[in-house]
N, C-alpha and C positions, 0 to 999 in steps of 0.2 A: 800306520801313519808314521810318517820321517820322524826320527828322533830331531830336536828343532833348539838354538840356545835363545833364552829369553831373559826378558829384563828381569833384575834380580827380585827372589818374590817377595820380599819385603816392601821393595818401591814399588812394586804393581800393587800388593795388597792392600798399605796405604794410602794409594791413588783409587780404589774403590770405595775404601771404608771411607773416607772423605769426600767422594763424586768432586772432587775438585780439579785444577789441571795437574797434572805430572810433570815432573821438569825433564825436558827432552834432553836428548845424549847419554843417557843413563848407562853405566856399563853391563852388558850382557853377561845374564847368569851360567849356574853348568845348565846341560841340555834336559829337557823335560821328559820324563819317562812317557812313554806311547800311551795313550787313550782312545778306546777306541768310537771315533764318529760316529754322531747320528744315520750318517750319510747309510755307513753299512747297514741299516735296520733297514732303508728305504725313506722316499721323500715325507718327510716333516715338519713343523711349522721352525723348527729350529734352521732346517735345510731349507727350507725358501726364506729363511730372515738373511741366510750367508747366501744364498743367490744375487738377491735385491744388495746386498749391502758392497758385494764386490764390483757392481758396478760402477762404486765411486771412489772405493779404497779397497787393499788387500784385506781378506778375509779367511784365513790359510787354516790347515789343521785345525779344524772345529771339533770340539771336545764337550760331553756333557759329562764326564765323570765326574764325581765331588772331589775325588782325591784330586783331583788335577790342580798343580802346583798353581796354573793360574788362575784359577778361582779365587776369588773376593774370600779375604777372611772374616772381615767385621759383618755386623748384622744385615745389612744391605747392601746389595741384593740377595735373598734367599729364596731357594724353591719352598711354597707352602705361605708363605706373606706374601702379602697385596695381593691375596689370588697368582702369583707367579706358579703355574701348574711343568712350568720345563724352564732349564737354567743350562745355557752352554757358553762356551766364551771358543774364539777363536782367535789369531794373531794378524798383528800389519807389521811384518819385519820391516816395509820399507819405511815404515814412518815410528818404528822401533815402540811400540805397546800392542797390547792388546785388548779385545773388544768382547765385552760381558752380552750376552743377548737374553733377553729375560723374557716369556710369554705367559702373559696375563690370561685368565679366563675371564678377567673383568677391568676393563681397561678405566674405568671412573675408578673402579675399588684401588689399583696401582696409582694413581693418580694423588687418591685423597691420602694416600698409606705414606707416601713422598711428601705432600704436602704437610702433613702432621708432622713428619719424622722433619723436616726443616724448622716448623715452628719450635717443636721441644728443644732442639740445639743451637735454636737463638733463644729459648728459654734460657739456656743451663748458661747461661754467658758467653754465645760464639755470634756474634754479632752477624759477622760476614758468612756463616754458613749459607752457602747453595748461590753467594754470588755468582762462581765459576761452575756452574753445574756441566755436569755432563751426563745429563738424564734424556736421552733423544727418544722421542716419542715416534714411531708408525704405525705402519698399520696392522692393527694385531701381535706386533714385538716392539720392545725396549731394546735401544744400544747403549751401553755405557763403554765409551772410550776412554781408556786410560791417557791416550796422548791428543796433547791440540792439535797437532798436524792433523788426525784422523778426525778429529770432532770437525774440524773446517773443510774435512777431502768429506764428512757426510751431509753437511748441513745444504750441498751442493743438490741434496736429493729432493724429496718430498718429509723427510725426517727433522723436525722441529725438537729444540730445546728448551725441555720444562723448566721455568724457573719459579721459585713460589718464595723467597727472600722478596719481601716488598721494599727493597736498596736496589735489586737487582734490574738494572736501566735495560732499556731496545732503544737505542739510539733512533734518528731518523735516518731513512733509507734500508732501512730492515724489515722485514715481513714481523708483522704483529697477528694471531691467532688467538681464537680463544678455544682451552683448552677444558676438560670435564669437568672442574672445578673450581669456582671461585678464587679472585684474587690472586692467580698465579699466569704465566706468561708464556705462550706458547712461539717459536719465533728463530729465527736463522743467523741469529745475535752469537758467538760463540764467545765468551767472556774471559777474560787472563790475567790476574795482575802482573804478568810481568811483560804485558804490552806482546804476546805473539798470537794473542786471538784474532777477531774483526775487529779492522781499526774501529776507530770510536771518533769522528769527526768532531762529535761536539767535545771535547774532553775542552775543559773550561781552561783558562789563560787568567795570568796574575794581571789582573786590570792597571792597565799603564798609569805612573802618576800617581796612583793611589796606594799611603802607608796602609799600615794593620792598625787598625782600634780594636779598646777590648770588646772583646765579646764576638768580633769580628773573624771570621776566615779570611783568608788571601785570597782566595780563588773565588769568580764569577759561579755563573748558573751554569747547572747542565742542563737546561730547558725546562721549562715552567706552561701548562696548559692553558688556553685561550679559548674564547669562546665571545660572539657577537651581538648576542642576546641569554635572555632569561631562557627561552625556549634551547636556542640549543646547548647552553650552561645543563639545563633537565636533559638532556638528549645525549651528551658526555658521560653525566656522573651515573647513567645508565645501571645497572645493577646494585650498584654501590649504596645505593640508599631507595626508600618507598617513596616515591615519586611518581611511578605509572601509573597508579591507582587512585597514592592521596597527594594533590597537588593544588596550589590555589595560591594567586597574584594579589588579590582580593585585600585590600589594607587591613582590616581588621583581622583577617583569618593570619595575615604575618605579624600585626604584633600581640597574637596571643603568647603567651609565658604560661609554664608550668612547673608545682615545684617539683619535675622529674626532669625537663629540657628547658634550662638556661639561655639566652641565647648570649653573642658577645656583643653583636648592634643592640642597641635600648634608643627608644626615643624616637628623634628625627633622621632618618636615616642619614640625610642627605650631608647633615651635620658629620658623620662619621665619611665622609665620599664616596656611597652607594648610591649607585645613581637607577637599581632599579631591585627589587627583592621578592621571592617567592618562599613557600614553607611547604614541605614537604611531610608526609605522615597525618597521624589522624588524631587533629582538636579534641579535647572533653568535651565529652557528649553525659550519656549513660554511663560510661566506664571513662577510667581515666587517659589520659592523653599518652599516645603510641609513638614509637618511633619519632620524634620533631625534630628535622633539621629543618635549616634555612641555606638559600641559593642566593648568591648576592653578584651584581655585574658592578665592576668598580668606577671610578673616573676618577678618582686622585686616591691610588693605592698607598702613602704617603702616608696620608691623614688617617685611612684606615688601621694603619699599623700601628703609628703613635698613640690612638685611640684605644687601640687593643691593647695596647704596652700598658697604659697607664690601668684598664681595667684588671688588666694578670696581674698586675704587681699589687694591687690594691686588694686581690683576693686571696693571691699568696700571704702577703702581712699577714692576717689575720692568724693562721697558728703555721705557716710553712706549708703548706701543700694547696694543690688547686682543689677545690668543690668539684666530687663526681659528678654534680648535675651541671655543671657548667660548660658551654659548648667549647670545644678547641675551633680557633682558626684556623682553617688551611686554605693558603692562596696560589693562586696562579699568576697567571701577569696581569690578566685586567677583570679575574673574576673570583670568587671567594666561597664558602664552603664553610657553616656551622652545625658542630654536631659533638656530642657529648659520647658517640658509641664509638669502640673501640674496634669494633670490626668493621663497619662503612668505614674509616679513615683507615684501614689496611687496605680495603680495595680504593679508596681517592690516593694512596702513596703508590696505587700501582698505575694509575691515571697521570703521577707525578706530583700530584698536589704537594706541597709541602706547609708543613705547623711552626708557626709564628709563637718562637717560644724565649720569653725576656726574664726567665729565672735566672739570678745572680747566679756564676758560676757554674751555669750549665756546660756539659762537652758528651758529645757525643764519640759511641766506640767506632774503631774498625770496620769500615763494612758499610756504615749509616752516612748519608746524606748531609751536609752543612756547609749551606752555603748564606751570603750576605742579605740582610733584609733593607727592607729603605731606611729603618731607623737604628739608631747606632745603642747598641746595648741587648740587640735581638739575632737570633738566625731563624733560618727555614732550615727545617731538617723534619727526617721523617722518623725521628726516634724516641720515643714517651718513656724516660724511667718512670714514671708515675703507671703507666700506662702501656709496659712493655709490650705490645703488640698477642693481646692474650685470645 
């Protein structure tokens, strides 16, 4: 194989240990000692991932050695986790990175291995982790592109980009998938903060005319889910909560309460501006009451929020924190979502929903969602310190 000059291994290395994007123009390192290719062994699943992948960008001097200077230093990717049974990386001088190809003997096991490995590094305080992923999913291999150019020359394929950060937006006009595991986002979205990914059409705009109030953000929505009835509000929130099984419109079976599921409507609905409601999961019977949320289709989202303002804050008083059995609101534009579980609102944050949250002096990190509510002293954001997304 040519001896070849490459980005220096530092910025490559920390452009894998991060799966985020790389800052393009990087200046070229010394030249990389020879390695010798799969290729020479004979065809391999390493060699048909650099067939398929040259079709859309450079995929040059493919290399499986581990000494190979460009190999990923940090934890991820490794051969022997996720099921990763081969690990080779190859280069795209013309769009100046290179490209990790990782094959799985179990492509769910790689899946949920990324998925976990996102959650614990918005655990440990990185809010924005795997916004910018560059985790491209095919068929039987992983690409991880150190450079955007290259994530945007592959996304042209059949190659989709995992995202499992429930911040992490598909704009509209992007292919949306579902991928082996829950709450994460399969999709042709290529993500950048420094605005050289796929544009982002919706990217929100300081609303003309209108100052900042406390509590408030400057910036509009980046779009908010809708839905025309109860039935297909249940047909939406699809996975995300027990609905297929236990569902019922039935006035009483929706204002039953339980002291495990709270809900935030009480009473007359209509009074709060729900103009229609359903309850998903399963009433006390024999055993106690399962999974309960509620499905609510709004007509003056206004009233609802105020409503819901005055009951957070009225639960907060009591000793500073909200009651684990108490459902969070999460809204859309004309439809709403109550539920006290912490993982159904990770997958409603990947639907968009966003939590109506009027704790004094809230702010959310890097990375998180926050945008303006109808009443002043509230945002919508998808970020729970109470409730960091566990």
């Amino acid at each position: 194989m040519r001896p070849q000059r490459i980005l220096a291994a530092t910025a490559v290395l920390c452009c894998l240990a991060t799966l985020s994007a790389c800052k393009e123009g990087g200046q070229p390192g010394t030249p990389a000692a020879p390695s010798p290719t799969t290729a020479a062994a004979g065809t391999g699943p390493l060699v048909e991932a650099q067939q398929y992948l040259r079709q859309f960008a450079n995929c040059d001097d493919l290399g499986d050695r581990p000494d190979d200077p460009r190999m990923p230093a940090g934890d991820f990717p490794k051969a022997g986790k996720w099921s990763v049974k081969e690990l080779g990386v190859c280069s795209d001088k013309v769009r100046q990175g290179e490209i990790v190809i990782a094959v799985p003997a179990d492509m769910k096991q790689f899946q949920e291995g990324y998925k976990k490995y996102v959650l614990d590094r918005m655990d440990a305080g990185e809010g924005s982790y795997g916004l910018e992923s560059r985790v491209l999913i095919g068929k039987g291999f992983v690409a991880l592109p150190t450079s955007t150019k290259t994530a945007l020359a592959l996304v042209r394929s059949d190659l989709r980009v995992l995202t499992c950060n429930p911040g992490a937006p598909v704009p509209k006009g992007y292919k949306r998938e579902q991928p082996l595991v829950e709450h994460c986002n399969l999709s042709d979205f290529v993500g950048s903060e420094d605005g050289s990914g796929s544009p982002n059409l919706e990217t929100p705009q300081d609303p003309a005319g209108e100052g900042e109030k406390l509590g408030q953000p400057k910036t509009g929505s980046l779009g908010l889910p809708r839905a025309g009835s109860i039935a297909e509000l249940r047909k939406l929130v699809g996975n995300s909560l027990d609905c297929e099984k236990h569902f019922s419109t039935d006035p009483e079976a929706v204002a039953i309460e339980s002291i495990d599921y709270a809900p935030v409507v009480t009473g007359n609905a209509l009074a709060w501006g729900v103009t229609g409601r359903a309850l998903c999961g399963q009433p006390a019977g024999a055993q106690r009451a399962r999974d309960l949320s509620w499905l609510d289709t709004v007509g003056d989202m206004k009233l609802l929020q105020t409503k819901a303002k005055a009951a957070q804050l009225a639960d907060y008083k009591d000793d500073g924190k909200l009651k684990q059995t108490a459902s969070r609101l999460l809204v859309g534009e004309n439809i709403a979502v109550e539920t006290n579980s912490p993982s159904s609102r990770r997958g409603l944050y990947q639907l968009q929903f966003l939590y109506l949250n009027c704790v004094p002096g809230f702010s959310a990190p890097s990375g998180y969602r926050l945008e303006k509510s109808k009443v002043e002293g509230c945002v919508l954001t998808n970020y729970e310190p109470d409730h960091p997304l566990d």
